[in-house]
C-alpha positions in Angstrom: 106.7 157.8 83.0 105.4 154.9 80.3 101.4 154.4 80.5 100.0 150.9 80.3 97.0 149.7 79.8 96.2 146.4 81.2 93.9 143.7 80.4 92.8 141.6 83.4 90.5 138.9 82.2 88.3 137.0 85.3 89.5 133.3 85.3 86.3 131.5 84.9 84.0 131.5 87.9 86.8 133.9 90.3 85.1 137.2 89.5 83.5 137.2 93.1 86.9 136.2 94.6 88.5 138.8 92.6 85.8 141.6 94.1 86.4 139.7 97.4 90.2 140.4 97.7 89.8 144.0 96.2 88.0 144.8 99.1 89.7 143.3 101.2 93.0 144.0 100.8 92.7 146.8 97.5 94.6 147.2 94.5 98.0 145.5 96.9 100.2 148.1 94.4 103.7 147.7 94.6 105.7 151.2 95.1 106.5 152.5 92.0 103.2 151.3 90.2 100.7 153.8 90.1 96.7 153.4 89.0 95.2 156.1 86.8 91.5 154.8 85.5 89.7 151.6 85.2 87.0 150.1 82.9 84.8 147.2 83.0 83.7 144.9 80.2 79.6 144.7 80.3 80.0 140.9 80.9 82.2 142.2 84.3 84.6 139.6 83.4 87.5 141.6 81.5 88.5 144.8 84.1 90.5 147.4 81.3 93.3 149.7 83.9 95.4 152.7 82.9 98.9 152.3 84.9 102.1 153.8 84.9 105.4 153.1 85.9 109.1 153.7 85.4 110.4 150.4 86.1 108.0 147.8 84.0 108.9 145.0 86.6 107.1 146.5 89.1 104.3 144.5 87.5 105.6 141.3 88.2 105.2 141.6 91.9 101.8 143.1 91.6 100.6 139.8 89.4 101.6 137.4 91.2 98.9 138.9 94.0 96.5 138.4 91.9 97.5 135.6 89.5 95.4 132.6 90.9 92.2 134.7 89.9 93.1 136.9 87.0 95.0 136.4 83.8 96.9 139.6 82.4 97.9 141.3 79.2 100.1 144.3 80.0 100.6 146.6 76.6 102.6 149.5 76.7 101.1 152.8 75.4 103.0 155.2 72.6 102.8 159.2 73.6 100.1 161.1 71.8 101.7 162.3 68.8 101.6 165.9 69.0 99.9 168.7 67.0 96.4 166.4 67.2 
């Protein structure tokens, strides 16, 4: 399964929306996209998430829940090179 990490970065005055919506309805995940970790920036306006998936378009349906309040960098992640 290929790791992601993904940048969500606050649009500009949304970051209580963005708290608002994870609370009430959560992460809204489609199947196949799984969380792992999460990270937030000191300023709390860039949230840094480890995700996986097999099928990289899961993504798309999962942004555009969130895309009014949130702009995203997906970046796929290489496998630890072994023997390290």
């Amino acid at each position: 399964m290929a790791h992601y990490m993904v940048l969500e970065r606050f649009r500009a005055g949304h970051s209580a929306h963005v708290y608002a919506r994870f609370h009430e309805k959560g992460r809204l995940l489609p199947e196949g996209l799984h969380y792992i970790d999460s990270w937030l920036s000191a300023n709390d306006d860039v949230c840094y998430q480890l995700m996986e998936t097999e099928v990289p378009e899961t993504f798309d349906s999962w942004i555009a829940n969130w895309d009014d309040l949130v702009e995203f960098e997906i970046i796929e992640l290489k496998e630890k090179p072994t023997g390290r």
